[in-house]
Every structure is written in structure tokens, then in C-alpha cells.
C-alpha positions in Angstrom: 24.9 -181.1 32.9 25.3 -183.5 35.7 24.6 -181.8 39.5 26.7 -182.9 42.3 25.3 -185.8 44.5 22.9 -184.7 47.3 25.0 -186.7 49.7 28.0 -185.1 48.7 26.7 -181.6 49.2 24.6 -182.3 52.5 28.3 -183.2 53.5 29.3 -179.9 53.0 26.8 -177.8 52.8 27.8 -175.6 55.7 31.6 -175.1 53.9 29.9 -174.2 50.7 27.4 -171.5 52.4 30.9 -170.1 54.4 32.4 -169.6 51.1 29.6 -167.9 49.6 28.9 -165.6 52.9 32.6 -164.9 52.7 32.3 -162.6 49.5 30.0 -160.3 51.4 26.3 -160.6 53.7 23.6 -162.3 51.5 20.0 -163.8 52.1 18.4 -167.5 51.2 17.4 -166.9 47.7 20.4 -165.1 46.4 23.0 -167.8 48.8 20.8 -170.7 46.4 21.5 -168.3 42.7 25.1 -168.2 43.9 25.9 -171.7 44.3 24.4 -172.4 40.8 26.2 -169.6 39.2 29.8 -170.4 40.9 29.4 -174.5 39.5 27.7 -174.0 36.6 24.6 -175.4 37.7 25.9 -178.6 39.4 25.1 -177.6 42.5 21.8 -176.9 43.4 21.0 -176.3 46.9 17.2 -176.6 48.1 15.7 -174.4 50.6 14.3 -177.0 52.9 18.4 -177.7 53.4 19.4 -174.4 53.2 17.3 -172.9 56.1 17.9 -175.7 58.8 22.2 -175.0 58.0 21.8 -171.3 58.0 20.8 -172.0 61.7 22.5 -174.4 62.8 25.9 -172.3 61.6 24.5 -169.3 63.4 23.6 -170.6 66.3 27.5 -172.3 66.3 28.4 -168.5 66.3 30.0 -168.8 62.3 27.3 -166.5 60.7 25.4 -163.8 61.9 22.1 -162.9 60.6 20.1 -159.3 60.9 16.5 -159.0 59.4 17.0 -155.9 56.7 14.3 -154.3 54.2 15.7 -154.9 50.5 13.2 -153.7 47.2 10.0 -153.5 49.7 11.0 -157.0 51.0 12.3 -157.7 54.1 14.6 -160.4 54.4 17.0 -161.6 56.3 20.8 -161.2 55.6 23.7 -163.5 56.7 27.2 -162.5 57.4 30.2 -164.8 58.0 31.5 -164.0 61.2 35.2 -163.5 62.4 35.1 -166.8 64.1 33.3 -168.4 60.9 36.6 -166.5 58.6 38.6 -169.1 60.9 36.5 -171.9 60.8 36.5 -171.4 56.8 40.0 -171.2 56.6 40.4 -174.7 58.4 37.7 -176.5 56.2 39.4 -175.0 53.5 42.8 -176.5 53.9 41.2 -179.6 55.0 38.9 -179.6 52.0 42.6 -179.3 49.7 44.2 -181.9 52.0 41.5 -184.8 51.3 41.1 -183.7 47.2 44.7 -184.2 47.0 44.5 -187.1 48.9 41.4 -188.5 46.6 43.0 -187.5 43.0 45.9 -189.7 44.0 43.6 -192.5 44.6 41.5 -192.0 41.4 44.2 -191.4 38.9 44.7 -193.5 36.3 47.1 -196.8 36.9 50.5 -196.7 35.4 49.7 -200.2 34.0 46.9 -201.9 32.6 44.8 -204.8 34.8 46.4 -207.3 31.8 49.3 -206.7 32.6 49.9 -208.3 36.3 
């Protein structure tokens, strides 16, 4: 099964993780499981990207994050905060806007190149 390119995820890593946190608080591990489940396995997000954009949305004040104990483990749990629910909601119709804009440019010509 082909996975998505890294460039395109690194792109949007940070909607992807807002999607996922938006289904309810998770931690690293189970954030990483999620992505592969919801795509089948074409995207695959590494932990030594995932960590660094955890942060970097937390400290925009998108997620919030709270250190919990979970089967003799303690981890640390990540919410989507209001401010992130707006933020999601914008990348979201964004995201729609440019896919829209991109199938029209891919899809397939109404006349063959022998035909000009």
C-alpha cells in the first residue's frame, strides 16, 4: 500500500493531529495508531515529528496537555482546545477549498494531446 509523502504530511501534520484530538484527549502512541487506522496505513506519523508538533500546537494555545497515570504508565494526554476547535474548523474549509481547487486541475482533459 503506498503511504503519503513525508513532505506532504510534515505540511499538515498539525491539521491531521487537530482532527484526531478532536474525537476526544489522546497521548503520542495512540495519536501515531490513529492516523494509520483512519488511512489505512498511508499515513504513518514518526515520533521524532510527532513530539516537536504536539509542542509547538500547545504552546500556540490549540491543545492542551495534562500528565495522567493510564495501565501503571504515566503519560501525557492531549486535548484540543476551544481555540484549537476554531483553528480546526478554518484548516478544515481551507483544506476543502484547495482539494477542490486541485481535483479540478488534475482531472482528466476533455480531449486527447493528438488532438490540438
Amino acid at each position: 500500500m503506498p503511504r503519503t509523502d513525508d513532505k506532504l504530511l510534515e505540511g499538515n501534520l498539525a491539521t491531521v493531529l487537530m482532527a484526531i484530538l478532536s474525537d476526544g484527549p489522546s497521548y503520542g502512541y495512540a495519536i501515531i495508531v490513529e492516523a494509520e487506522e483512519r488511512t489505512g496505513g498511508r499515513l504513518r506519523v514518526r515520533q521524532n515529528a510527532l513530539y516537536p508538533a504536539l509542542h509547538k500546537l500547545e504552546g500556540r494555545g490549540l491543545i492542551a496537555g495534562e500528565w495522567r497515570q493510564a495501565g501503571g504508565r504515566r503519560r501525557r494526554y492531549y486535548r484540543l482546545t476551544p481555540r484549537g476547535r476554531k483553528e480546526l474548523e478554518r484548516r478544515r474549509a481551507r483544506w476543502r477549498e484547495f482539494a477542490a481547487s486541485m481535483n479540478d486541475v488534475l482531472r482528466e482533459p476533455r480531449y486527447a494531446p493528438a488532438d490540438l
